[in-house]
C-alpha positions as CSV (number, residue, x, y, z in Angstrom):
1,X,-23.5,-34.2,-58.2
2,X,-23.7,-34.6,-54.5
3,X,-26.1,-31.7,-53.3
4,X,-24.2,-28.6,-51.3
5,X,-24.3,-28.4,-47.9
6,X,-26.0,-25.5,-46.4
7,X,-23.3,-23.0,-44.5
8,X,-23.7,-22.9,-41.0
9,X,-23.2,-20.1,-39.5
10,X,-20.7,-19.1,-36.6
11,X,-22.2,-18.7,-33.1
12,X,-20.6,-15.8,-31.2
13,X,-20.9,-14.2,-27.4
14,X,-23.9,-12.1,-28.5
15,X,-26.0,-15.0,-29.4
16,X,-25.9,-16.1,-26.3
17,X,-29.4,-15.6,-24.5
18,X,-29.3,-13.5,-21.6
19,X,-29.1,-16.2,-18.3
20,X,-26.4,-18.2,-20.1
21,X,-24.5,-14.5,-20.8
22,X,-25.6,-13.2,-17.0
23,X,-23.8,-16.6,-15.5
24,X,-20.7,-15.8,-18.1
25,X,-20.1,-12.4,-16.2
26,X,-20.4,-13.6,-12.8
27,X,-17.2,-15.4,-13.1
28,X,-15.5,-11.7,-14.2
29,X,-14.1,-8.8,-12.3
30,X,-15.4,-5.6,-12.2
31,X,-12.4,-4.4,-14.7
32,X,-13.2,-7.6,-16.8
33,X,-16.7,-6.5,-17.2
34,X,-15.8,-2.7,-17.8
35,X,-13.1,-3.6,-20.1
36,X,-16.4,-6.1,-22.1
37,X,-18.9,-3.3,-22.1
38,X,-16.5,-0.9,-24.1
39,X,-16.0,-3.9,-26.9
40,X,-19.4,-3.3,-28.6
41,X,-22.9,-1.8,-28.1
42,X,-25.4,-4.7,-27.7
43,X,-22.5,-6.6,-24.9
44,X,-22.4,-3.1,-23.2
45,X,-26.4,-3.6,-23.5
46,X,-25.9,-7.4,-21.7
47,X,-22.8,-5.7,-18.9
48,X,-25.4,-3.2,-18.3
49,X,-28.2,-4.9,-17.2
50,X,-29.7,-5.4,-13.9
51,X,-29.5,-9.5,-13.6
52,X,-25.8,-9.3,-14.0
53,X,-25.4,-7.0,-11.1
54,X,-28.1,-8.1,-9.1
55,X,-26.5,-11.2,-8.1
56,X,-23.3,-9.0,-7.3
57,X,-25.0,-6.7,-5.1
58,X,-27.1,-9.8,-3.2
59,X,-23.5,-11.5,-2.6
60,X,-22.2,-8.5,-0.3
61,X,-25.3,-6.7,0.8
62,X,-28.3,-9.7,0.5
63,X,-30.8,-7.3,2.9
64,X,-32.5,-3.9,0.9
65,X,-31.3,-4.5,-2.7
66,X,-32.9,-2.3,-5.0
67,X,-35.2,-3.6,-8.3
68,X,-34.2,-1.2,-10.7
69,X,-30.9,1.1,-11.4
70,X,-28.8,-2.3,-9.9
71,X,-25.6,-1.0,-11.7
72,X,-25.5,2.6,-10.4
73,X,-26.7,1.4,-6.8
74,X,-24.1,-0.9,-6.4
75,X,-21.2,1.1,-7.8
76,X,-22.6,3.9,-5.7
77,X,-22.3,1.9,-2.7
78,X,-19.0,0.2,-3.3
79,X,-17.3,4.0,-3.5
80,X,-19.0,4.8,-0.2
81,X,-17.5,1.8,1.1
82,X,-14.3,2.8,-0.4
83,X,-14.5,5.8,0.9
84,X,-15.2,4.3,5.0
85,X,-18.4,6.6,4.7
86,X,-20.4,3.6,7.5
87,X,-19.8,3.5,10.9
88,X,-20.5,-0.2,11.2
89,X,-17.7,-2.0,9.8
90,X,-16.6,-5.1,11.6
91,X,-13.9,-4.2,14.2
92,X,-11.3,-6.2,15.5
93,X,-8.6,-5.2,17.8
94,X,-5.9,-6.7,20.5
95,X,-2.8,-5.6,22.5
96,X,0.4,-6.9,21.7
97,X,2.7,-7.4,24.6
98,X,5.9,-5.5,24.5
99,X,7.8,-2.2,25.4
100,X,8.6,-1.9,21.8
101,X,6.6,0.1,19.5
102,X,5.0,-1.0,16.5
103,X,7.5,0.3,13.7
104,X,5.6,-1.3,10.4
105,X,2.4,-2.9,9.9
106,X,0.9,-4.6,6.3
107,X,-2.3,-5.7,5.2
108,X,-2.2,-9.5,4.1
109,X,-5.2,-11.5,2.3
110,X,-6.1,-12.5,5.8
111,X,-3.4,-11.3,7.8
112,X,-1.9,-8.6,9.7
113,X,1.7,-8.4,10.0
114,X,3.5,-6.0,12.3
115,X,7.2,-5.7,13.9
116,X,7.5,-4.6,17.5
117,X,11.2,-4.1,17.9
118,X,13.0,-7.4,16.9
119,X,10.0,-9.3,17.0
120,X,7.5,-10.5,13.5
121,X,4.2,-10.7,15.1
122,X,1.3,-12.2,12.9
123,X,-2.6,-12.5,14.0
124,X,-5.5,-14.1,11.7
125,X,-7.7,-11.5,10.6
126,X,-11.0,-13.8,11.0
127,X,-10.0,-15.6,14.4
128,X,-9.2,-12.4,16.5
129,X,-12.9,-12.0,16.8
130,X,-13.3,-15.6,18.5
131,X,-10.5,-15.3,20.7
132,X,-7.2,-16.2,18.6
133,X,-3.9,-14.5,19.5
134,X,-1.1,-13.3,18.3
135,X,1.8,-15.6,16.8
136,X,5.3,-14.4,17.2
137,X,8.0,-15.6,14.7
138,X,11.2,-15.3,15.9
139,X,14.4,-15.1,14.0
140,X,15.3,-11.6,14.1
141,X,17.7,-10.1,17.1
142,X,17.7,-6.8,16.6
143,X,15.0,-4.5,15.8
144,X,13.4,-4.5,12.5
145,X,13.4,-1.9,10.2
146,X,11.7,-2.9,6.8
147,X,8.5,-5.4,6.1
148,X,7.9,-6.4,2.3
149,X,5.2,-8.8,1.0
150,X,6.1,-10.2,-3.1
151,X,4.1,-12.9,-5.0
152,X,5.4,-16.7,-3.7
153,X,5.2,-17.1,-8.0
154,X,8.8,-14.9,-8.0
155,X,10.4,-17.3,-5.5
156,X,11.5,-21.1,-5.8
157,X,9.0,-21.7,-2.9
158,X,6.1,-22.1,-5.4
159,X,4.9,-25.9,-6.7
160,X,1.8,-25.2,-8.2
161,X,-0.7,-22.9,-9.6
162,X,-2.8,-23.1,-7.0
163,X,-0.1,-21.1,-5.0
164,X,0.0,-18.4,-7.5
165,X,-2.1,-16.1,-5.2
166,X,-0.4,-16.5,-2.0
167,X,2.5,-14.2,-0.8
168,X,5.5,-14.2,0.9
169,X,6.7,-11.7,3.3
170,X,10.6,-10.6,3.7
171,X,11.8,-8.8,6.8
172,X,15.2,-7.0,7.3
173,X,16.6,-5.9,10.5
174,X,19.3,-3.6,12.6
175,X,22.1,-7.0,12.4
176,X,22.3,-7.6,8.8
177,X,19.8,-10.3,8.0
178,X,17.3,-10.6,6.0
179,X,14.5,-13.3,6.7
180,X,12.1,-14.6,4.3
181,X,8.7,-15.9,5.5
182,X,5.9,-18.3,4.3
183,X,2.8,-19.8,5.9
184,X,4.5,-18.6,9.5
185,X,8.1,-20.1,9.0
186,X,10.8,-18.7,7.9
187,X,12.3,-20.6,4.9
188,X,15.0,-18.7,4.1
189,X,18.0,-16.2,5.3
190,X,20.6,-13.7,4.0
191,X,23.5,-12.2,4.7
192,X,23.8,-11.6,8.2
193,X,27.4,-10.1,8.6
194,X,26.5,-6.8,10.9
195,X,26.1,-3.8,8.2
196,X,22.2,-3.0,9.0
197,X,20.2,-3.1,6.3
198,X,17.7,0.0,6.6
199,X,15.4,-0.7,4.0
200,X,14.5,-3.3,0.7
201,X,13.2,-2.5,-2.8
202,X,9.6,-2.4,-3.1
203,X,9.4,-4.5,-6.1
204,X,11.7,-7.3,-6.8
205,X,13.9,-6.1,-10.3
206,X,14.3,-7.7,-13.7
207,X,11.6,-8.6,-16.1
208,X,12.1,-12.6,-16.9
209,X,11.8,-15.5,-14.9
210,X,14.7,-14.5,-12.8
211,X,14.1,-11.2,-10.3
212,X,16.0,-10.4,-7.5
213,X,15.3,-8.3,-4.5
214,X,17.5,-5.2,-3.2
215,X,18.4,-4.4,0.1
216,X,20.4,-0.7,1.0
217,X,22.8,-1.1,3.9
218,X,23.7,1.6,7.1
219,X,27.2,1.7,5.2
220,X,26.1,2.9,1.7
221,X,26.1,-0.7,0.3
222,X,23.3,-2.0,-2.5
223,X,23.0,-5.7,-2.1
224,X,21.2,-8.1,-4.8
225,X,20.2,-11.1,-3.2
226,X,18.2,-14.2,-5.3
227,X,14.7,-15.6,-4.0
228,X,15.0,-18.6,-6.4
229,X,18.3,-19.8,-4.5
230,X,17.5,-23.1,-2.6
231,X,18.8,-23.7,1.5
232,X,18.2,-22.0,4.2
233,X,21.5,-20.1,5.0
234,X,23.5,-19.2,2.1
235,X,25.9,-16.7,0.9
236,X,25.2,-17.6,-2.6
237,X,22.3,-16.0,-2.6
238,X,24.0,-12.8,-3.0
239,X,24.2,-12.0,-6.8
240,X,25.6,-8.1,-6.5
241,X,27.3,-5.9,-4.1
242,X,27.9,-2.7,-4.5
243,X,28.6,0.9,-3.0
244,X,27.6,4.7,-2.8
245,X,29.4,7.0,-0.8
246,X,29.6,5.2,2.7
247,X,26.1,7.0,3.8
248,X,23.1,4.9,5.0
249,X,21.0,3.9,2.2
250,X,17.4,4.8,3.2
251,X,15.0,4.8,0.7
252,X,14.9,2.4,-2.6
253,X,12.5,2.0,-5.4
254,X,12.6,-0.1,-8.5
255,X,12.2,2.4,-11.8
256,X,8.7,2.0,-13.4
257,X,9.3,1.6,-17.0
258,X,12.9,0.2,-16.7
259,X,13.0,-2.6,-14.0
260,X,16.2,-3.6,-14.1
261,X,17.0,0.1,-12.7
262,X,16.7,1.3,-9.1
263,X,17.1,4.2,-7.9
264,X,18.0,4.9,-4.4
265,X,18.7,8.0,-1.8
266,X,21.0,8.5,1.0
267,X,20.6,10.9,4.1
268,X,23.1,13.1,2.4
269,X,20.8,14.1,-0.1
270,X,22.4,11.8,-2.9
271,X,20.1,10.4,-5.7
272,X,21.6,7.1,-7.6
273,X,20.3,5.4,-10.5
274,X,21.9,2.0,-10.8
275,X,21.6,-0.5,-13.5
276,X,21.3,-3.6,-11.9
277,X,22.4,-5.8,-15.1
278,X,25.9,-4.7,-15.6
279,X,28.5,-7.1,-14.5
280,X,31.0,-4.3,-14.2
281,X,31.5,-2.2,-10.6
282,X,30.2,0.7,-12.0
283,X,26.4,0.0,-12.0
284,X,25.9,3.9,-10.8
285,X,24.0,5.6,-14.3
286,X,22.7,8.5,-12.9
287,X,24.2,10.8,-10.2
288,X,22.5,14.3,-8.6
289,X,21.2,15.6,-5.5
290,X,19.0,17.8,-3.7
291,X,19.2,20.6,-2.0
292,X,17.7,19.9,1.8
293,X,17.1,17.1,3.9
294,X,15.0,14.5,2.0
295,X,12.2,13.0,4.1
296,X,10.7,10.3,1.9
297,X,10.3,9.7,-2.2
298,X,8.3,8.1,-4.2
299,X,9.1,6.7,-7.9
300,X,6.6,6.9,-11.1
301,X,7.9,6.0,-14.1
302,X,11.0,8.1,-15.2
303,X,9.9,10.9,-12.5
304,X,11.1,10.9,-8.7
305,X,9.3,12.7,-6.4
306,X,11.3,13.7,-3.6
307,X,10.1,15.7,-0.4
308,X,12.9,17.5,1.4
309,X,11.9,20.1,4.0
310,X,9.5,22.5,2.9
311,X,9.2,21.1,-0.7
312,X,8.4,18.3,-2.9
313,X,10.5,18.4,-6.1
314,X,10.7,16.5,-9.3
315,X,13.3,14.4,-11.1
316,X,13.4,13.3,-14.4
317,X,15.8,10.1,-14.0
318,X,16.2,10.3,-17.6
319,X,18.4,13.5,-17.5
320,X,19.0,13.4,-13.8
321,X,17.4,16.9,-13.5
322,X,14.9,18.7,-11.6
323,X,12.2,19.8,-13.9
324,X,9.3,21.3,-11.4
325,X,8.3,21.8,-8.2
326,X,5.2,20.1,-7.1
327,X,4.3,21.4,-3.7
328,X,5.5,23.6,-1.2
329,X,4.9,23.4,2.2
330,X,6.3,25.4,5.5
331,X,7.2,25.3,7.7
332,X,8.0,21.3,7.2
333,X,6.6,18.2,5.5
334,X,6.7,15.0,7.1
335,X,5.0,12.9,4.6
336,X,4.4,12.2,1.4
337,X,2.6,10.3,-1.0
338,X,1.4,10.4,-4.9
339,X,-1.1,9.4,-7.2
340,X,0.0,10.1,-11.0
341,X,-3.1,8.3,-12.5
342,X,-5.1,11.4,-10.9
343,X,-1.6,13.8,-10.9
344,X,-2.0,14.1,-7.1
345,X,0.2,14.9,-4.6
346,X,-0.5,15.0,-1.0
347,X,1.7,16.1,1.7
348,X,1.6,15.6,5.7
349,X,2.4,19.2,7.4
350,X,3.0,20.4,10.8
351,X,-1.1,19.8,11.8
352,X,-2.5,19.1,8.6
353,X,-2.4,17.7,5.1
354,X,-2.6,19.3,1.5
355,X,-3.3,18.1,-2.0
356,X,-1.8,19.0,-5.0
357,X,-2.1,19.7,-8.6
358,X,1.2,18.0,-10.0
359,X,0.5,19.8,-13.5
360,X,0.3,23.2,-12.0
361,X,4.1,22.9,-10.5
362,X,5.1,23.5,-14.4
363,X,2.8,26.5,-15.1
364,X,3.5,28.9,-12.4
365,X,6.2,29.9,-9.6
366,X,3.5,30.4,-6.8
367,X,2.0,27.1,-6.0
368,X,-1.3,26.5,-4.2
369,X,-2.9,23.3,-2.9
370,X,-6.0,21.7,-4.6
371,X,-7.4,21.7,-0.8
372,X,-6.2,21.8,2.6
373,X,-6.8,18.9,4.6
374,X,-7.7,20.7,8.1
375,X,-8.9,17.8,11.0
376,X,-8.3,17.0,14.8
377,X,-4.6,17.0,14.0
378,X,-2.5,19.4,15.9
379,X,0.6,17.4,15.6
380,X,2.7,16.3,12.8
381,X,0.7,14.5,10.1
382,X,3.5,11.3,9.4
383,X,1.3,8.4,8.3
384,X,-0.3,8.9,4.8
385,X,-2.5,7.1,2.1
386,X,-3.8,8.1,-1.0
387,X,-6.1,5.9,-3.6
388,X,-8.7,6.9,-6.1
389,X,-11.2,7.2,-3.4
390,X,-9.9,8.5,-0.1
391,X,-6.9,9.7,1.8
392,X,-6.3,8.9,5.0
393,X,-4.1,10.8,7.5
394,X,-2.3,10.0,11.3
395,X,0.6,10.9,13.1
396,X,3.1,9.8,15.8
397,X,2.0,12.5,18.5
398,X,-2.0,11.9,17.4
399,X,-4.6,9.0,18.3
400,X,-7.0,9.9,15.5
401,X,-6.8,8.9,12.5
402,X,-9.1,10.5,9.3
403,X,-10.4,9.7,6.2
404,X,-11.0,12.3,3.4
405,X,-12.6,11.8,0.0
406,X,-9.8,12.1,-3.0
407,X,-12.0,14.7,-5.4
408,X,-13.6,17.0,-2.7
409,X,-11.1,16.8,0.1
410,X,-14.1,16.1,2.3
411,X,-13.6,14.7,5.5
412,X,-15.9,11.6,5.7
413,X,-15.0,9.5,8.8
414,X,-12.7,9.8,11.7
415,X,-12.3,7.5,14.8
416,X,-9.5,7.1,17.3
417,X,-7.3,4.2,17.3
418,X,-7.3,3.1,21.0
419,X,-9.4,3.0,23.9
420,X,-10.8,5.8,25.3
421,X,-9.3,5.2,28.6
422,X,-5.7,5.4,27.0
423,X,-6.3,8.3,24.9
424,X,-3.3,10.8,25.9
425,X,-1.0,8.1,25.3
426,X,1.2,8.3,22.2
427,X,-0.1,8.5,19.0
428,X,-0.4,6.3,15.9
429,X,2.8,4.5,15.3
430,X,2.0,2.7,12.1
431,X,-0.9,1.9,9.9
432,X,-1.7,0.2,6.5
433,X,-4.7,0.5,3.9
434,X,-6.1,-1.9,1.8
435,X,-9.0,-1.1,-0.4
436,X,-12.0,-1.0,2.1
437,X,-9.3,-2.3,5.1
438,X,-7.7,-0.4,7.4
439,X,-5.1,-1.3,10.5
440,X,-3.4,1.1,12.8
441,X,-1.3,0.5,15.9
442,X,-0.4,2.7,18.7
443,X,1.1,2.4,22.2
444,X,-0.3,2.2,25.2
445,X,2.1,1.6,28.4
446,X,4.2,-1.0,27.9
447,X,2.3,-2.6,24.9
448,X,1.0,-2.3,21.6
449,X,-2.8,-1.8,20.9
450,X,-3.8,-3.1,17.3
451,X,-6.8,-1.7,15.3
452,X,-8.5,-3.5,12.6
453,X,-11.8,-2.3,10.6
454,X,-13.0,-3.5,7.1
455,X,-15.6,-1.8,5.7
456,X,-17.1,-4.2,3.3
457,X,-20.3,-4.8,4.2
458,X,-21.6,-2.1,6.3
459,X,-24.8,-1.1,6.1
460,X,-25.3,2.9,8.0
461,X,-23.7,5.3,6.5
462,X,-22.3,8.3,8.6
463,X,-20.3,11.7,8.0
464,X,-18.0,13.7,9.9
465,X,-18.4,11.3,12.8
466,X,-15.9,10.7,15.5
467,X,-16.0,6.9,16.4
468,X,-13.9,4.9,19.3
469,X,-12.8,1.1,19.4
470,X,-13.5,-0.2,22.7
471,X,-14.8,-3.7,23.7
472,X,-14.5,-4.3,19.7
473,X,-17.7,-2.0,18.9
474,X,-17.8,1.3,17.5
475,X,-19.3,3.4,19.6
476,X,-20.1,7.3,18.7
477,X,-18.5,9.8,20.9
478,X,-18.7,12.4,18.8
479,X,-21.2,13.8,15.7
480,X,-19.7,17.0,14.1
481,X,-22.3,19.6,12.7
């Protein structure tokens, strides 16, 4: 008999020895390598260890790393950062020639997109320091009322997967068109027969290969236009029309768990839950209202959070009911954004802002804020943003814009976005947030002033420090005791 063979025995992660395991994880995100130290003791005992996050923390910040405790250090500092608690961030900032004011502003990869009436202006993020200028892209001619960026992978522009991280960016305007853009050009147009279009959903709805995007119109119509379509002007693009009541359609958002459903509000107060994949004129599945002028809403789910004058109410879109209240504010709000992983809500007021406890809106009738978010504001707080590590207020009347930790409500960083010579001009117009990036855009005279800081790789830390852009350099101005 032939003599057995001895088993061999299966070679898993854990045998790996700790360099080849070390260069493993540097090719994972910090979720990645979270989601791997939570599979087993001895690899939360390899995510753990100071090699692995050594080499992280000498990537972004190569000067003063530390030799032990690599982990807490550099998630420690990466909050902070989060958090715009330096006052050395790299500054970039331009003026952009026109009466108009900037209406809406997003945060690209490398990009900063604004409209300034009917005009698209785009400026590369790493060339403004070394002199670049603004690129305008014309198309549009009338003003612009809605900027949207989607993955290029949900349109027919995509040919490879090397393109799977780039975006596209689709622009609606005052005449009825809608423009989609790539790499500068605009590759594609819709509709264009004189019904303004005052806003687009902000995702595009379905759930195969085949999404389309929505667009609400000035005379209560829901269009469903198709970014797979080929040619450049086309009115096959247009899948789906339908209508309300006649009343501008002005806010839009695709339902969370169901997204083939939107839901939509007119200035009359309406709410409408449509179901986009009926073939049948009578897409409308949910009908109710509220009881005061809405001023923005934000979806979650099945729930609708809708601010209208003084309050901010919600809906369960399953039984198109109002179930609790979630903050009350007087004598007005102007703003409003949510955060349900945290159940925040945080509300712009007439000079400050104030978070909320969604859960308490269901246990009692007298609400009261988690904090009051008191600052340099004396004006209306419109411009909001809210993430796990920091919200960050402005307003149209106000050229200061602040930055407040999320779980304290402590004010960490303020700095003014213009010059200092231009400072009792009006306030901040528009401004977008990206993890440790922020943009904001005033007017000064008869042209637009544009503000750009990233935080990333700062190095002194400051709080409750007033800061100025001027000549590109932050300068202090101002240290609060």
């Amino acid at each position: 008999m032939a003599e057995e063979q001895p088993a061999t025995m299966a070679t898993g992660i854990t045998d790996l020895d700790h360099d080849s395991f070390a260069h493993c994880a540097s090719f994972l995100s910090l979720r990645d390598l979270s989601n791997l130290a939570m599979s087993s003791k001895s690899l939360k005992s390899f995510a753990y260890s100071d090699s692995i996050w050594l080499d992280r923390f000498r990537e972004l910040w190569p000067e003063n790393f530390p030799l032990s405790g690599v982990r807490k250090a550099y998630l420690n500092r990466r909050t902070a950062l989060h958090q715009f608690k330096y006052y050395d961030p790299f500054v970039a900032s331009l003026f952009a020639e026109g009466y108009y004011s900037v209406d809406n502003i997003l945060l690209d990869k490398n990009d900063i997109i604004f409209s300034q009436g009917p005009a698209i202006k785009m400026a590369k993020i790493d060339s403004i320091m070394s002199g670049g200028s603004l690129v305008t892209m014309p198309g549009h001619n009338s003003r612009v009322t809605c900027l949207r960026l989607f993955p290029l992978s949900e349109t027919s522009l995509a040919q490879s997967e090397a393109q799977t991280e780039e975006n596209v960016l689709l622009t609606s305007n005052c005449d009825g068109s809608i423009r989609l853009w790539w790499k500068g050009a605009c590759r594609r147009v819709f509709g264009g027969w004189h019904a303004a279009v005052h806003t687009m959903s902000d995702k595009l709805l379905g759930n195969g290969d085949v999404k389309v995007l929505a667009s609400g119109e000035h005379y209560g119509s829901i269009c469903l236009w198709s970014l797979s379509s080929s040619g450049r002007r086309y009115r096959q693009a247009l899948k789906a029309k339908f209508c309300g009541d006649q009343k501008p359609v002005k806010w839009m958002s695709v339902v969370g768990n169901k997204p083939s459903n939107l839901v939509t509000m007119s200035g009359d107060s309406k709410v409408r839950v449509w179901d986009t994949t009926k073939l049948s004129d009578n897409r409308c599945v949910g009908l109710t209202s509220v009881r005061r002028k809405p001023v923005d809403m934000k979806c979650h789910e099945n729930l609708l959070y809708v601010a209208a004058d003084s309050s901010v109410v919600v809906l369960d879109l399953r039984i198109m009911q109002k179930v609790s209240t979630a903050a009350i504010c007087k004598p007005k709000i102007f703003s409003l954004t949510i955060m349900p992983s945290k159940s925040l809500v945080c509300t712009g007021g007439l000079n400050k802002a104030m978070l909320w406890d969604i859960r308490k809106g269901q246990e009692r009738w007298k609400l009261e804020p988690v904090t009051e978010l008191y600052g340099r504001h004396q004006t209306p707080v419109t411009h909001l943003h809210m993430d796990p590590y920091k919200i960050i207020t402005g307003g149209f009347e106000s050229n200061i814009v602040e930055t407040w930790e999320t779980d304290t409500g402590k004010k960490t960083i303020s700095f003014f976005c213009t010059q200092p010579q231009y400072r009792f001009n009006r306030g901040c117009s528009a401004m977008a947030v990206n993890a440790c990036r922020i943009v904001a855009a005033c007017h000064v005279g008869v042209r637009g002033f544009i503000s750009f800081c990233r935080f990333l790789q700062c190095n002194s830390s400051a709080l409750g420090t007033v800061f100025e852009v001027h000549d590109h350099i932050y300068k202090e101005s101002l240290a609060e005791t």
